[in-house]
PAVEXFI-29551 format. One record per residue (C-alpha): residue number from 1; y, x, z. Coordinates in Angstrom, 1 decimal, always signed. Example, Ala and Ser with C-alpha at 12.3 -4.5 7.8 and 13.67 -1.06 7.14 Angstrom:
BEGIN
  num       y       x       z
    1    -4.5   +12.3    +7.8
    2    -1.1   +13.7    +7.1
REM end
This chain:
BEGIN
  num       y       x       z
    1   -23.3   +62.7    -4.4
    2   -25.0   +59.3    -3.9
    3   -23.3   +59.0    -0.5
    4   -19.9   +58.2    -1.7
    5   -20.9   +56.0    -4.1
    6   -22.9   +54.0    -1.5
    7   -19.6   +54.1    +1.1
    8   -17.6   +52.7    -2.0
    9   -20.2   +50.4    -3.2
   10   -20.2   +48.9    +0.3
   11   -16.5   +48.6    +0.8
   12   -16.1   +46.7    -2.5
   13   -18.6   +44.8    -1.0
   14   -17.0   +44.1    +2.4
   15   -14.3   +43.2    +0.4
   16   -15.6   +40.5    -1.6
   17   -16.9   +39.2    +1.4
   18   -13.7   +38.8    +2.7
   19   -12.5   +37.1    -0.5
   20   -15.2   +35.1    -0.5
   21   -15.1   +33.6    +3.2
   22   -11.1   +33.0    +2.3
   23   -12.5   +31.2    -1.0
   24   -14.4   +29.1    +1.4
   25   -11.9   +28.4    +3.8
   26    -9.1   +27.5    +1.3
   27   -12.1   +25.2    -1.0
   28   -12.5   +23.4    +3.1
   29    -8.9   +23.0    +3.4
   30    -9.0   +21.3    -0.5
   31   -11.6   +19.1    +0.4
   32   -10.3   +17.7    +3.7
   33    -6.4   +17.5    +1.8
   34    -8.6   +15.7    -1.0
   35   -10.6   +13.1    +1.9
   36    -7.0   +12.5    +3.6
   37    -5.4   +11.0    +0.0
   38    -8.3    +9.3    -0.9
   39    -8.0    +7.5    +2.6
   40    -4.8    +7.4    +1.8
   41    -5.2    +5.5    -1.0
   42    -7.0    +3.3    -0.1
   43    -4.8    +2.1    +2.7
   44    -2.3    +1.7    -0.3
   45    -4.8    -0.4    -1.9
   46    -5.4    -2.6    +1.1
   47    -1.7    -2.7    +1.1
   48    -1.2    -3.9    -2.0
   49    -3.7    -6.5    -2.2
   50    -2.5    -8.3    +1.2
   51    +0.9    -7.9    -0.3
   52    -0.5    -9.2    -3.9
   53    -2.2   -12.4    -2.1
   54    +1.2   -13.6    -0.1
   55    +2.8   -14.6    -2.9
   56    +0.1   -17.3    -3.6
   57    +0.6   -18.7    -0.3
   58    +4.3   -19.0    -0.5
   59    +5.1   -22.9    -1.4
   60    +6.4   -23.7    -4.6
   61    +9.8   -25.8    -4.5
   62    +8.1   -29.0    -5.7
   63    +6.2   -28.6    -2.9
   64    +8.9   -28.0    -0.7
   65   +10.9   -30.8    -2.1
   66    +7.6   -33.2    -1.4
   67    +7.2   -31.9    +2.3
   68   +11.3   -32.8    +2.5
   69   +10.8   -36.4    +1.2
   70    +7.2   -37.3    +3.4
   71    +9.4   -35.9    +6.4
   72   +12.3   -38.2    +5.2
   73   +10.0   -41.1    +4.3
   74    +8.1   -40.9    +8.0
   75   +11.3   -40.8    +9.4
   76   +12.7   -44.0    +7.5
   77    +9.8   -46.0    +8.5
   78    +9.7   -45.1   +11.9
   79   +13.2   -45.8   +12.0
   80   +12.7   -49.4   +10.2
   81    +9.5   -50.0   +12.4
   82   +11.6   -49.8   +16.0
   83   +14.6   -52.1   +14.4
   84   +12.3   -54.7   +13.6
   85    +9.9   -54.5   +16.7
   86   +12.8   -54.5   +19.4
   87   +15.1   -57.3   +19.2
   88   +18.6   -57.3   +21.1
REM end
């Protein structure tokens, strides 16, 4: 009479052993999925700020338009320098 109890006790028991070493393998699978995004993220984040600091770098037009002129400017008086240094 206690035999079969025993036999079923310790096939419930096999079972739950199964279910737990699944449990364990699908928390492992969770955790790594969870580690991947979170590196994930954080290349987004790396992304974003390197994309987020560009725009500070990028000339404004007055400063384009100042660069334009000095260029011009250099030019003029290099230009008025060799007319008046070199006589025909």
């Amino acid at each position: 009479m206690l035999n079969p109890r025993v036999d079923a006790l310790e096939q419930k028991r096999d079972q739950s052993l199964g279910a737990l070493h699944r449990l364990e393998l699908a928390v492992r699978d969770i955790a790594s999925e969870l580690n991947n995004q979170r590196k994930h993220t954080h290349d987004i984040a790396l992304k974003a700020a390197t994309i987020d600091g560009r725009p500070r770098n990028i000339p404004t037009w007055f400063q384009l338009y100042a660069a334009l002129i000095t260029t011009w400017a250099a030019g003029a008086a290099i230009v008025f320098t060799l007319t008046r240094l070199v006589k025909p």
